[in-house]
Structures are given as C-alpha cells and as structure tokens.
C-alpha positions in Angstrom: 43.0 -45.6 -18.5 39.6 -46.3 -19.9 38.2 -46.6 -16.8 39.8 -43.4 -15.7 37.7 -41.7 -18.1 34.2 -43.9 -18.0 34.3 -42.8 -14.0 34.1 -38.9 -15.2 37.9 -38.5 -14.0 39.3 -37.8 -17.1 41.4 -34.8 -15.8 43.8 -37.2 -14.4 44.4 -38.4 -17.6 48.1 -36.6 -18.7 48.4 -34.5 -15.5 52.3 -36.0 -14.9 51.2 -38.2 -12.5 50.4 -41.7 -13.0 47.0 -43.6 -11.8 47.2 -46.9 -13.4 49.4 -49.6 -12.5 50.2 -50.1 -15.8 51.3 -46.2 -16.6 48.9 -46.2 -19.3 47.1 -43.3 -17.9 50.9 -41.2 -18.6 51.5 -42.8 -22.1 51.4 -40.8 -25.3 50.7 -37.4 -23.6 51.8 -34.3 -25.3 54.4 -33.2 -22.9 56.4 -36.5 -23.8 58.0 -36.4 -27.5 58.4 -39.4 -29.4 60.8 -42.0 -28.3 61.0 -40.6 -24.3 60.5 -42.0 -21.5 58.1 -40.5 -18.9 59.5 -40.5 -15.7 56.3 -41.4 -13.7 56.7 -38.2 -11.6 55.4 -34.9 -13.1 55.8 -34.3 -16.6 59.5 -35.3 -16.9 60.5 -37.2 -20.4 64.1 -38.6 -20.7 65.0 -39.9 -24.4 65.1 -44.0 -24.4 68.8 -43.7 -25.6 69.3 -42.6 -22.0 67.5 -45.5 -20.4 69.6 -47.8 -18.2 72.9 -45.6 -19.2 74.3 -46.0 -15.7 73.2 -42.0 -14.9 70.5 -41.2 -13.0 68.6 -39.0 -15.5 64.9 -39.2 -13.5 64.9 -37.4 -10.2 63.4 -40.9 -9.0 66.5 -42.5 -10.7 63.2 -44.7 -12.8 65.9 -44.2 -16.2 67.9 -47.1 -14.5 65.2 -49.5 -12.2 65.0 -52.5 -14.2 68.3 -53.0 -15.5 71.0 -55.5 -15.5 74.2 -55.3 -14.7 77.2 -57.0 -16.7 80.8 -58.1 -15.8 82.9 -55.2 -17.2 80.5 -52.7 -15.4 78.5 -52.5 -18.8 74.6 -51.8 -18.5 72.3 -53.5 -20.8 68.6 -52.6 -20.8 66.2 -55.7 -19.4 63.6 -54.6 -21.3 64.1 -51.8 -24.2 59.9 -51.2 -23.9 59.4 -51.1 -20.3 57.1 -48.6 -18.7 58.9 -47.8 -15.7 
C-alpha cells in the first residue's frame, strides 16, 4: 500500500477495489466496521462470524474460498485471519 501512495496514487487507496496482492490497499477502510470481512469487490463487508458458514454471503462467493470441508458436511475456517 505504501507504495500505492509514494507513486502519487493514493486515491486508490479505499476505493472498494483492491490493488495489492496482499489486500492491504482494502484493509481498515471506513466503509468496513470492525471485525468484517471486505469482500475484495466494491465496498462490500460481511461480519467474520459469517466466514466460511457454508452460504455464499460475497457476490464472488470470497466468504467461503479457503475453507475446509469436514465429514458431517461441517465447515471449519482454514484460516480465521485470512484476507481473501
């Protein structure tokens, strides 16, 4: 993200759509409240409660990439802090 800024693109910093491979250009922006998850399209936030629930919460279905899959058709999330 820093180098977002340094190269006078700074407006692409929080505009709901993400730059960095890494997402960091999309984290702790105003239009996502604590302890959401930011889609990685537009500005949409889903609460981390709701991550890998087995619904599709992100119109890019990004609320369940990254999850495993158990036995008795329970989810359980890979990684609780994953950026996308």
């Amino acid at each position: 993200m820093a180098a977002i800024r340094n190269s006078g693109r700074g407006e692409r910093v929080c505009d709901g759509v993400v730059d960095c491979p890494d997402f960091s250009d999309e984290l702790y922006c105003p239009y996502c409240p604590e302890h959401h998850f930011h889609c990685g399209v537009g500005k949409t936030c889903v609460h981390k409660d709701r991550l890998c629930d087995g619904q599709i919460d992100c119109d890019n279905g990004a609320d369940e990439k990254g999850c495993r899959k158990f036995g008795g058709g329970g989810r359980n999330k890979e990684n609780k802090n994953r950026l996308c």
